[in-house]
Structure formats: structure tokens, C-alpha cells
LUMLUM-427698 format. One record per residue (C-alpha): residue number from 1; residue in one letter; chain; x, y, z. Coordinates in Angstrom, 3 decimals. Layout:
N
<rec roti="NUM" kevo="A" mivo="A" xx="X" yy="Y" zz="Z"/>
...
This chain:
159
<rec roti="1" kevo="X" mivo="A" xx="-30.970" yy="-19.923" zz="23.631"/>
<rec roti="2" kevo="X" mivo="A" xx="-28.216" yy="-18.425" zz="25.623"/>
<rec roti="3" kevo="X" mivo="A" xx="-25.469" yy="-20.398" zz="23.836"/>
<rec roti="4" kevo="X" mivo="A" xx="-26.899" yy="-19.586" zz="20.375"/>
<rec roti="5" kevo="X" mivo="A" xx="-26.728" yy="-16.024" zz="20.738"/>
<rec roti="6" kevo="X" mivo="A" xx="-23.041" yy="-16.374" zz="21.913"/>
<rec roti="7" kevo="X" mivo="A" xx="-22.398" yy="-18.039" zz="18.721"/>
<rec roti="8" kevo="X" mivo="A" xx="-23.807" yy="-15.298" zz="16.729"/>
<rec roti="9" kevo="X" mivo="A" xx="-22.211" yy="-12.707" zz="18.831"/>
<rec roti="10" kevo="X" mivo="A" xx="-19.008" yy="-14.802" zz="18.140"/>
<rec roti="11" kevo="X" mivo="A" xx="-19.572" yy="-14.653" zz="14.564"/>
<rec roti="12" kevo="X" mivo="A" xx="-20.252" yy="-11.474" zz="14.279"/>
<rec roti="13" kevo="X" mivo="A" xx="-16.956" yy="-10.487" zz="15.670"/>
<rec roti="14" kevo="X" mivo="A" xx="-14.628" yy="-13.102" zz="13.504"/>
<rec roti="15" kevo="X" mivo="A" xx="-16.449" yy="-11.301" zz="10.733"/>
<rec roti="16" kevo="X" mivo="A" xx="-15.804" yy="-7.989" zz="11.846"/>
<rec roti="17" kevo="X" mivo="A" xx="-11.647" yy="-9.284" zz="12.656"/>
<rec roti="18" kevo="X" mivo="A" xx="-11.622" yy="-10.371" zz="9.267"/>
<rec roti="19" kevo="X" mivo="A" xx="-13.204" yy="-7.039" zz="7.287"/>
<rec roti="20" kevo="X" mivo="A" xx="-10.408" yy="-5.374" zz="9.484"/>
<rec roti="21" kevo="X" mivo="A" xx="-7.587" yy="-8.116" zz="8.211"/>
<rec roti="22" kevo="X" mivo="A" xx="-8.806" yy="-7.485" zz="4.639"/>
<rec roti="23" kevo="X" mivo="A" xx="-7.424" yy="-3.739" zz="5.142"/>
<rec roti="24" kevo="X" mivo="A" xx="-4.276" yy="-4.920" zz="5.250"/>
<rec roti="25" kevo="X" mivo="A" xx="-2.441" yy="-4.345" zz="2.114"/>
<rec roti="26" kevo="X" mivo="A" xx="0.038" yy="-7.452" zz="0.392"/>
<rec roti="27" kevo="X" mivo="A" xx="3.038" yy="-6.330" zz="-0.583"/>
<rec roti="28" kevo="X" mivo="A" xx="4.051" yy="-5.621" zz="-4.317"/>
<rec roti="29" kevo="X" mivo="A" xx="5.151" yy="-8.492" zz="-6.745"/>
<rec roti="30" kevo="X" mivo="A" xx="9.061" yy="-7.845" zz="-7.358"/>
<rec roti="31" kevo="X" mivo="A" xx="9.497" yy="-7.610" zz="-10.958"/>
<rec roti="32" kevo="X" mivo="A" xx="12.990" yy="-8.080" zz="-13.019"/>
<rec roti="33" kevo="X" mivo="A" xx="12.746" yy="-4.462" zz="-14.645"/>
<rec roti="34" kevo="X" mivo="A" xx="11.647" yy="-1.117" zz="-12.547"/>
<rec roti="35" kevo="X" mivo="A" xx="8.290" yy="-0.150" zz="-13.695"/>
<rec roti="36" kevo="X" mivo="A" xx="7.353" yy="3.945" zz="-13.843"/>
<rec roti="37" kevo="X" mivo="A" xx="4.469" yy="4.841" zz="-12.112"/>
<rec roti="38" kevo="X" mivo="A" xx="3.251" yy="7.321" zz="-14.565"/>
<rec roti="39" kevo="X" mivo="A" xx="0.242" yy="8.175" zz="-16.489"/>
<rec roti="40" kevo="X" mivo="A" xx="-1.572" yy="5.046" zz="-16.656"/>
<rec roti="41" kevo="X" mivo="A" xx="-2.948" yy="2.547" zz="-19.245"/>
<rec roti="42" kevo="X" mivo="A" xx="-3.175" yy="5.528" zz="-21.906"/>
<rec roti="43" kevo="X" mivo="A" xx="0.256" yy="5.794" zz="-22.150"/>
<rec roti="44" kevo="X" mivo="A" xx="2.111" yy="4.927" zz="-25.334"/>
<rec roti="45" kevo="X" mivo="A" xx="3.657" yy="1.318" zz="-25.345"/>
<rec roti="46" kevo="X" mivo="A" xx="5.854" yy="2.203" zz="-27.999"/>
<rec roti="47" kevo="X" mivo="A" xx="9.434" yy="0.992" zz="-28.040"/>
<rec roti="48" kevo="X" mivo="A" xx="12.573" yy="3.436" zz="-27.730"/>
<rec roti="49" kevo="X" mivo="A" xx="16.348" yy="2.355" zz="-27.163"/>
<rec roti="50" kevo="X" mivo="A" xx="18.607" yy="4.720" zz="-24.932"/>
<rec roti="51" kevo="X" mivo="A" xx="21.471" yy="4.678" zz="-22.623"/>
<rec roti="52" kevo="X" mivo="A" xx="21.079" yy="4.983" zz="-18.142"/>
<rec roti="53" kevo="X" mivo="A" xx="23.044" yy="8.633" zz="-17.843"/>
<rec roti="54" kevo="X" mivo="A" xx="22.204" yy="8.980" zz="-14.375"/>
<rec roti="55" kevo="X" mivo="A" xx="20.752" yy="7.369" zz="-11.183"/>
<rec roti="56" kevo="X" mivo="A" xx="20.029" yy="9.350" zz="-8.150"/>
<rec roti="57" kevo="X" mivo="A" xx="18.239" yy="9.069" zz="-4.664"/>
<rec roti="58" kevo="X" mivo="A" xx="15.263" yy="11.597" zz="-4.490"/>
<rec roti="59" kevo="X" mivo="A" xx="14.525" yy="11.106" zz="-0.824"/>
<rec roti="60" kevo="X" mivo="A" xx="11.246" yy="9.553" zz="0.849"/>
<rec roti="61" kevo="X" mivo="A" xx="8.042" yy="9.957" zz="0.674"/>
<rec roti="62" kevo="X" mivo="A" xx="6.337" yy="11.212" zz="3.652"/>
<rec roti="63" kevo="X" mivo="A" xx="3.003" yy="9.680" zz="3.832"/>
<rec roti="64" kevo="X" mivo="A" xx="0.825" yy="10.048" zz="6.821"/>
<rec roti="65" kevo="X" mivo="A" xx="-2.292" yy="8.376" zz="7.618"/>
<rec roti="66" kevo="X" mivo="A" xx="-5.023" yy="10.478" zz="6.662"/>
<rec roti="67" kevo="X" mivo="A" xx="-7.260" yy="8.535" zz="9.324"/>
<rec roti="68" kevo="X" mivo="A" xx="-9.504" yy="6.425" zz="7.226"/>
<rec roti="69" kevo="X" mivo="A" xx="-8.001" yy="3.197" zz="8.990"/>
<rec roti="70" kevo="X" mivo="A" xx="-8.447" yy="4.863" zz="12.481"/>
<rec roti="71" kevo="X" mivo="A" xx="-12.038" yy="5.479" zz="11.872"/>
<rec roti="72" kevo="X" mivo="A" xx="-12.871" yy="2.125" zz="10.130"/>
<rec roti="73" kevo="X" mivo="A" xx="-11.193" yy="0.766" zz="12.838"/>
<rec roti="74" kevo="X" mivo="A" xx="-13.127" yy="2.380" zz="15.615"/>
<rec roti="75" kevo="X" mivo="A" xx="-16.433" yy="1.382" zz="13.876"/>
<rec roti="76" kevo="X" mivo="A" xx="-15.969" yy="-2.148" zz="14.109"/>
<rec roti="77" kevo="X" mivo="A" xx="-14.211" yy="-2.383" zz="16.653"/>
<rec roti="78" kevo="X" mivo="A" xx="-16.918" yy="-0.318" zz="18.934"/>
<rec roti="79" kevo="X" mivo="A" xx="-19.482" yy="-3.146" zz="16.738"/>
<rec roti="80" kevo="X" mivo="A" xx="-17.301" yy="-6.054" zz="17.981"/>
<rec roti="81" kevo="X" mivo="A" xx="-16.801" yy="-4.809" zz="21.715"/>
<rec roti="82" kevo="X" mivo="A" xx="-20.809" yy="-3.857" zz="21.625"/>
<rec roti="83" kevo="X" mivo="A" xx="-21.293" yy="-7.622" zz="20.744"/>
<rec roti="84" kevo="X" mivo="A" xx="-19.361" yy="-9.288" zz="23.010"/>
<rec roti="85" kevo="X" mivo="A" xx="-20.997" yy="-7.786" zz="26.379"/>
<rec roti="86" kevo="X" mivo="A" xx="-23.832" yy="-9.295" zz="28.259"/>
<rec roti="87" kevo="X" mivo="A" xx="-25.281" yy="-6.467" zz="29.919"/>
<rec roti="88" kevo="X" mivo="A" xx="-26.361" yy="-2.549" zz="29.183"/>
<rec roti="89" kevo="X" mivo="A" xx="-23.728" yy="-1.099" zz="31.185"/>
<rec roti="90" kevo="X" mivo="A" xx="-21.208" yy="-3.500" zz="29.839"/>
<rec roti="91" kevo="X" mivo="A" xx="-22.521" yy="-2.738" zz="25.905"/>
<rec roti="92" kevo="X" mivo="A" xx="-21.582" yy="0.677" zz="26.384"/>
<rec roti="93" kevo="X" mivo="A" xx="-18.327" yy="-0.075" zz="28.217"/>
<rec roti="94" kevo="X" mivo="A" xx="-17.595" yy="-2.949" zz="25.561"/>
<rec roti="95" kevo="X" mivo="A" xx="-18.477" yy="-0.465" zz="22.772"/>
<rec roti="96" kevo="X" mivo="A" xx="-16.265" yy="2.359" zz="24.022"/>
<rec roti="97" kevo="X" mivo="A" xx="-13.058" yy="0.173" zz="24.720"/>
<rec roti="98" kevo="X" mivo="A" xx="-13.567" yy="-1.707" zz="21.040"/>
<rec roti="99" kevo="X" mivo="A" xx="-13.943" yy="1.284" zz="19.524"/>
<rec roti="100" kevo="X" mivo="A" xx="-10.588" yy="2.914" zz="20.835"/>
<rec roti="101" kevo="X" mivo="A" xx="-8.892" yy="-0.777" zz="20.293"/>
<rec roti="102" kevo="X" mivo="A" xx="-10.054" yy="-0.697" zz="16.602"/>
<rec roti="103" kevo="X" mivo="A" xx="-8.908" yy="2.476" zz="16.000"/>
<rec roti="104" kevo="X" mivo="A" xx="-5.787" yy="1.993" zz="17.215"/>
<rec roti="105" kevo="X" mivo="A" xx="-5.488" yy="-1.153" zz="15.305"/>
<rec roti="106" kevo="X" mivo="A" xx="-7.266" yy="0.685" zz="12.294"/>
<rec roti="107" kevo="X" mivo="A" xx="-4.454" yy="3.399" zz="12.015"/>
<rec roti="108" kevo="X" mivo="A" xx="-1.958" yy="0.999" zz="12.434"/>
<rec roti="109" kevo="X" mivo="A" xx="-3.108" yy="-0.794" zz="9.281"/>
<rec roti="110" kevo="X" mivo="A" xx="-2.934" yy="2.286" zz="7.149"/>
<rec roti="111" kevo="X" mivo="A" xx="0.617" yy="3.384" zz="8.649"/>
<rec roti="112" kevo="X" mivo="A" xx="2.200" yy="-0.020" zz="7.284"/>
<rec roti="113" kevo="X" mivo="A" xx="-0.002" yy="0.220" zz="4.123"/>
<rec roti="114" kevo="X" mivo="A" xx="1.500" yy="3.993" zz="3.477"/>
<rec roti="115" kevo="X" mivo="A" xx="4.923" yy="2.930" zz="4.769"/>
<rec roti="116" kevo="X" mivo="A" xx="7.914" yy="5.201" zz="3.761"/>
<rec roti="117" kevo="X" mivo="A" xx="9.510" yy="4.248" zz="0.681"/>
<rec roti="118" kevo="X" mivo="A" xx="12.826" yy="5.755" zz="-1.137"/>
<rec roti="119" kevo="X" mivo="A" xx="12.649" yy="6.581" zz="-4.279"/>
<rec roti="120" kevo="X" mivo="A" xx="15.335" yy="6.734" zz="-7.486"/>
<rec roti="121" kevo="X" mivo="A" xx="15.367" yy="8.815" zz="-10.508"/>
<rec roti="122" kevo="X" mivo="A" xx="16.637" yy="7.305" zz="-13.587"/>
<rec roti="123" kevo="X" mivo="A" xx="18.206" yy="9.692" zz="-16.607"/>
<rec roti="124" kevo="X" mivo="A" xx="17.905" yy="7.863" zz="-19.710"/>
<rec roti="125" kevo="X" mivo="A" xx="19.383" yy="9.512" zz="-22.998"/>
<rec roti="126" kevo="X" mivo="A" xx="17.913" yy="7.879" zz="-25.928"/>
<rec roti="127" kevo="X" mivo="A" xx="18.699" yy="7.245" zz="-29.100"/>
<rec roti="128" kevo="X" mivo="A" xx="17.547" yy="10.140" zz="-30.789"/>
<rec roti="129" kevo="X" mivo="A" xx="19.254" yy="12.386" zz="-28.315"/>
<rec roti="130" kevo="X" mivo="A" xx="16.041" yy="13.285" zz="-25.882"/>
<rec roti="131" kevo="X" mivo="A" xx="16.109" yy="12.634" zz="-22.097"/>
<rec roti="132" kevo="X" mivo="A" xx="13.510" yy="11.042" zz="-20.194"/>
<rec roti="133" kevo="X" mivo="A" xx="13.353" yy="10.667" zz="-16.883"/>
<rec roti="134" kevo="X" mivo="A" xx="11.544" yy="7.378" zz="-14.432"/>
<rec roti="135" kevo="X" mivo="A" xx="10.912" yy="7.516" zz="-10.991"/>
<rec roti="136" kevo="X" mivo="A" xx="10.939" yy="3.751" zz="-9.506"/>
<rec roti="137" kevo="X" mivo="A" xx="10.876" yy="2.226" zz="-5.595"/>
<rec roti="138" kevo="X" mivo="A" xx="14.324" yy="0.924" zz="-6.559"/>
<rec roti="139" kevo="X" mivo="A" xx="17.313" yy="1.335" zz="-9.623"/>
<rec roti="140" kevo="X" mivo="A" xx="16.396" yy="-2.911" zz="-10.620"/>
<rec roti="141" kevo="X" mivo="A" xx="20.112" yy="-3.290" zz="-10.781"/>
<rec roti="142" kevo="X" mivo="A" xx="20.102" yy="-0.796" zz="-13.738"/>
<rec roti="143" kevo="X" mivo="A" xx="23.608" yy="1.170" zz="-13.845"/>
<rec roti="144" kevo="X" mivo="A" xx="24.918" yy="4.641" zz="-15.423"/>
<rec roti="145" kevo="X" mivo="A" xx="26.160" yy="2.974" zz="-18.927"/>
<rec roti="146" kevo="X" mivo="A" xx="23.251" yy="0.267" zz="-19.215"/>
<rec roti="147" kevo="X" mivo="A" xx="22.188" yy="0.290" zz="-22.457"/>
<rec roti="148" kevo="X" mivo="A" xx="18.149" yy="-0.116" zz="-21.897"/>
<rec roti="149" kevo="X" mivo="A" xx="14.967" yy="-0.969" zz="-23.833"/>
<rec roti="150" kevo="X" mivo="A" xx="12.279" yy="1.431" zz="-23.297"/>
<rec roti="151" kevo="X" mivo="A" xx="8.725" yy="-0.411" zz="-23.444"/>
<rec roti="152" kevo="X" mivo="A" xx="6.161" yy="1.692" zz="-22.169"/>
<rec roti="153" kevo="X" mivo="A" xx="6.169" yy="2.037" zz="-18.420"/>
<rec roti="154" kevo="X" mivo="A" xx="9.433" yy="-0.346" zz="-18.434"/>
<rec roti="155" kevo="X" mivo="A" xx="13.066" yy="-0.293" zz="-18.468"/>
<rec roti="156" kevo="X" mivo="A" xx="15.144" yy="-3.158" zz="-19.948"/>
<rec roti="157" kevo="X" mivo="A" xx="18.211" yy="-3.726" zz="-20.034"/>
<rec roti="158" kevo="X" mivo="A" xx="20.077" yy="-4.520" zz="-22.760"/>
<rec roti="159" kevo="X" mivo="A" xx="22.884" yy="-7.110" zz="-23.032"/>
């Protein structure tokens, strides 16, 4: 009996790791053209032709945690460290020390999820003699000159 109920304690914690793990964010695909993050699927996917006029750092963005990892993390961690003790004193030491461990953990997660990223500003002069502006993680290669295909969200350059 005593050996089953370590296995269930056991797999009640693996579960618990891996609900934690699946916080975890994968990085972005790299694309071949910058894509602006603007309005979203409503936006026009007409096609415009232009010319890059200017390409400029805007800084980083400063996003801190706002503490939803730290306290998902504490949860399950305080459910994993509850688990894995034998006794009643232990429970609430093994809940106590799990829950600061996930939370640690927890926050850590969302940190590297919202890590600081630079950002670029691309001037684009089209054809009919309007600017628009794109703001991408990186310039895609694009440089002040590039003749570039406008397709929605995306930048293409030209030639």
C-alpha cells in the first residue's frame, strides 16, 4: 500500500513539473521579412510599393513580471512539496518550502518569457508619396534605399 501511494505522490508531482514546464514560452519562428505587430487579422492585406527612408533604434522594452508566474508557481509548487512528505509536520514544512521554490521558479519563467527586446522603426515612403511607419524586433536586413513590397503586416524587399 505504502509503495502505491508513493507512486501516486510521484505522479502527482511529474505532473505538476510538467504544467510548470508548459509555462515556458518557445521562442519565435525567424521569418525572411520583419512582420509589424499591429492591428491584427482586420487589417487590410492590400499591396503598396515604397522605398525604406529611415531605420532607427527605439530603445527596449521594459517588461516586468506582473507576478502571475510567481503565484502559479507557488501553487504547485506548495501542491508538489505537500505531496512528497510523509508526515503532518513535514506536509506543512514540505508545502511551505515548495511553495517558495515554485515561486521562485514561477517568476523566473515569466522573466525569460517577457525578456527585454530592442526594437526598430522603419520609415517607408511609398509610392504615392505617404509615409508609414513599422515597428519590428529587428530591421530583417532591410536598408535606407530598399525598395520594399508592402503586403499587409509585411515588408519585402524588392530586387
Amino acid at each position: 500500500m505504502k509503495s502505491s501511494h508513493r507512486a501516486s505522490r510521484l505522479l502527482v508531482a511529474l505532473s505538476c513539473a510538467a504544467l510548470l514546464g508548459a509555462c515556458a514560452s518557445r521562442p519565435a519562428e525567424r521569418r525572411d521579412a520583419p512582420v509589424y505587430g499591429g492591428s491584427g487579422p482586420s487589417e487590410s492585406r492590400a499591396v503598396a510599393y515604397g522605398t525604406v527612408r529611415g531605420i532607427e533604434s527605439i530603445g527596449i522594452e521594459r517588461d516586468q513580471p506582473h507576478g502571475a508566474g510567481a503565484v502559479v508557481g507557488g501553487v504547485i509548487g506548495g501542491l508538489i512539496g505537500r505531496q512528497m512528505a510523509d508526515s503532518n509536520s513535514g506536509r506543512n514544512v514540505g508545502t511551505a518550502v515548495g511553495a517558495v521554490g515554485g515561486a521562485i521558479i514561477g517568476n523566473e519563467i515569466e522573466k525569460s518569457a517577457r525578456r527585454d527586446q530592442p526594437r526598430v522603426r522603419i520609415s517607408v515612403t511609398l509610392d504615392d508619396g505617404s509615409l508609414r511607419r513599422f515597428e519590428f524586433k529587428e530591421s530583417g536586413g532591410l536598408r535606407v534605399g530598399d525598395r520594399v513590397r508592402i503586403e499587409g503586416k509585411q515588408l519585402y524587399r524588392i530586387g
